[in-house]
N, C-alpha and C positions, 0 to 999 in steps of 0.2 A: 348134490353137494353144492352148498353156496359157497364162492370164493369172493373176499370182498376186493371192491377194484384197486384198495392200495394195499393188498397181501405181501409186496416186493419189500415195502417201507416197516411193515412189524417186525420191531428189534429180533425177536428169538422166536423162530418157526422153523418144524420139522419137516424138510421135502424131501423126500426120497423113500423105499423100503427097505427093509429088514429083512435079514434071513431066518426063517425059522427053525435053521438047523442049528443056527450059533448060540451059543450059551444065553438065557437072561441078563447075564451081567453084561457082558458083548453089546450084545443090546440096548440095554441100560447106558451103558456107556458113550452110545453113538447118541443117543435123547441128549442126554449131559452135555455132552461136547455143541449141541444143535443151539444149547441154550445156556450156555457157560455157566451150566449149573455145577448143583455137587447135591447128593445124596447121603441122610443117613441115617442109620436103622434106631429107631427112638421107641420106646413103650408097646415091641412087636409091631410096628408098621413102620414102611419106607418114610423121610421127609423128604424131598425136593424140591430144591427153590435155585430159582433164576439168580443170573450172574449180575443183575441190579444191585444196587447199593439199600441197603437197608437201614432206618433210622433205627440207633441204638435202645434196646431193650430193656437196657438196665443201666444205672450207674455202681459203680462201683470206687468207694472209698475206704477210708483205714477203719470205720466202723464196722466195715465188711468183713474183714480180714481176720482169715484164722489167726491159730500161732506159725504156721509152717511160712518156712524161708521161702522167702521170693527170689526167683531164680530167674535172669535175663541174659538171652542168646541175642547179641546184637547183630551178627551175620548170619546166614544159613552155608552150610557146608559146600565147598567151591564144586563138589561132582554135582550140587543140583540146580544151579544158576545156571543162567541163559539172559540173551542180551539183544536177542532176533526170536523170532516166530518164522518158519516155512512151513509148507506143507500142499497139499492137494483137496482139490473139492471138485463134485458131478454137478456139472452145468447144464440147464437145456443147449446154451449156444456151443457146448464142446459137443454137441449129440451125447451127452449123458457118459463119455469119459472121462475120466480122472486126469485134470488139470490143474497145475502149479497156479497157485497165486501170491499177488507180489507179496515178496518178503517185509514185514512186518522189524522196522527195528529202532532205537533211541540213541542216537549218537553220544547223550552223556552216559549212556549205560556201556556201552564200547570203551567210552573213555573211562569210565571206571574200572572197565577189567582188562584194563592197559592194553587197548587194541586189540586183543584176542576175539573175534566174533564164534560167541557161542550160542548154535543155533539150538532149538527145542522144535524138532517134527512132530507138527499138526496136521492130522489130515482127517479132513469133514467127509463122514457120510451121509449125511443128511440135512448138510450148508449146500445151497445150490445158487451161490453169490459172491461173486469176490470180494466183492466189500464189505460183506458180512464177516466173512474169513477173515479180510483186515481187523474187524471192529472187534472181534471176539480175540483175534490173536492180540492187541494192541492193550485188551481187559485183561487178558493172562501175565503179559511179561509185566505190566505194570503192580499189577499184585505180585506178582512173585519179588518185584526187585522190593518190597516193604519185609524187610527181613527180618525187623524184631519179633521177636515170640516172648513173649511171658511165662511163668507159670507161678502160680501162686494158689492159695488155699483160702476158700470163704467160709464163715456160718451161713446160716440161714437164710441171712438177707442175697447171697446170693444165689440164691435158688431159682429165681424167675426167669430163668435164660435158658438156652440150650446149646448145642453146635449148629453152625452157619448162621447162630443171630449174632450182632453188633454190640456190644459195650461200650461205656464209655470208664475209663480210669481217669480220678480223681487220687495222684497220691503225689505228696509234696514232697516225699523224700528222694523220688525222680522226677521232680519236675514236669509233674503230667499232669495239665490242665484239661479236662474234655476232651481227652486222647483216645479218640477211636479204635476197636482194637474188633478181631473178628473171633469167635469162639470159635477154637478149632476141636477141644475135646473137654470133657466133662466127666468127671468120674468121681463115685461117691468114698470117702478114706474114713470107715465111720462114720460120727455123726456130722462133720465137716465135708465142705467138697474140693475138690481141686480142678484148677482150672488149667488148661495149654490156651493161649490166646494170641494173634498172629497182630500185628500191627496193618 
């Protein structure tokens, strides 16, 4: 097995094993978290893509646009926000025990939820880095605190997308110029499709 000599410096690497008694999702899941991904089941096979940022796949304007109402949640509901990151990860230097790494947090995120620090436990089994553990918990809270979702209904034209690619919204009637937005789900309503889209 080659190991290349700057393996510590690659953004999203899996170190560690797997039980093979625990479920495939279990499993699955510990991959995901290695590489802040997100998985999803498309045309009978898994997708998987890393917690990179992706250039937008499609645009999306009023051309696009079914007849169905567009509907915008400008918060996410207060039982799922979080405003810190902790959690645990197996280090060679802990001899391969589960060890706390610094808490991950944004002080204007604090101050927006009027001081209350609400933590989200993270813990890596297959992060063998605290500063990886930083870097991926500091990709999580920051996405999560972009709380607008969309959902709206395209023709045809938007069809060239999927879930976990990138959009961009183009619509004047909210003021969205080039407005980046993430596919979160896809579902066909007839001959039309409707879109969940996360900001």
């Amino acid at each position: 097995i080659y190991v290349h000599p700057n393996y510590r410096s690659a953004r999203y690497t899996a170190n560690g094993s797997l039980n093979s008694a625990a479920s495939p999702l279990v499993n699955l899941n510990h991959i995901l978290q290695a590489m802040d991904g997100d998985a999803v089941w498309i045309a009978g096979a898994w997708q998987v893509m890393a917690g990179y940022y992706r250039t937008p796949s499609l645009t999306l304007d009023e051309s696009a646009l079914s007849d169905a109402a567009i509907t915008l949640q400008p918060y996410a509901p207060r039982a799922s926000l979080f405003n810190a990151v902790s959690g645990t990860f197996i280090g060679p230097e802990y001899a391969y025990e589960a060890t706390s790494y610094p808490i991950v947090e944004v002080a204007q995120y604090l101050a927006d939820d009027n001081g209350e620090q609400l933590v989200s436990d993270v813990n890596f089994v297959l992060v063998n880095d605290s500063v990886r553990c930083q870097m991926i918990g500091w990709q999580r809270l920051t996405r999560a605190r972009q709380q607008l979702t969309v959902q709206l209904g395209t023709n045809l034209k938007g069809y060239n997308t999927a879930p976990l690619q990138n959009v961009t919204l183009n619509l004047a009637e909210f003021g969205y110029t080039r407005k980046v937005f993430r596919v979160r789900r896809r579902q066909f309503v007839g001959n039309p499709l409707h879109y969940t889209l996360q900001e």
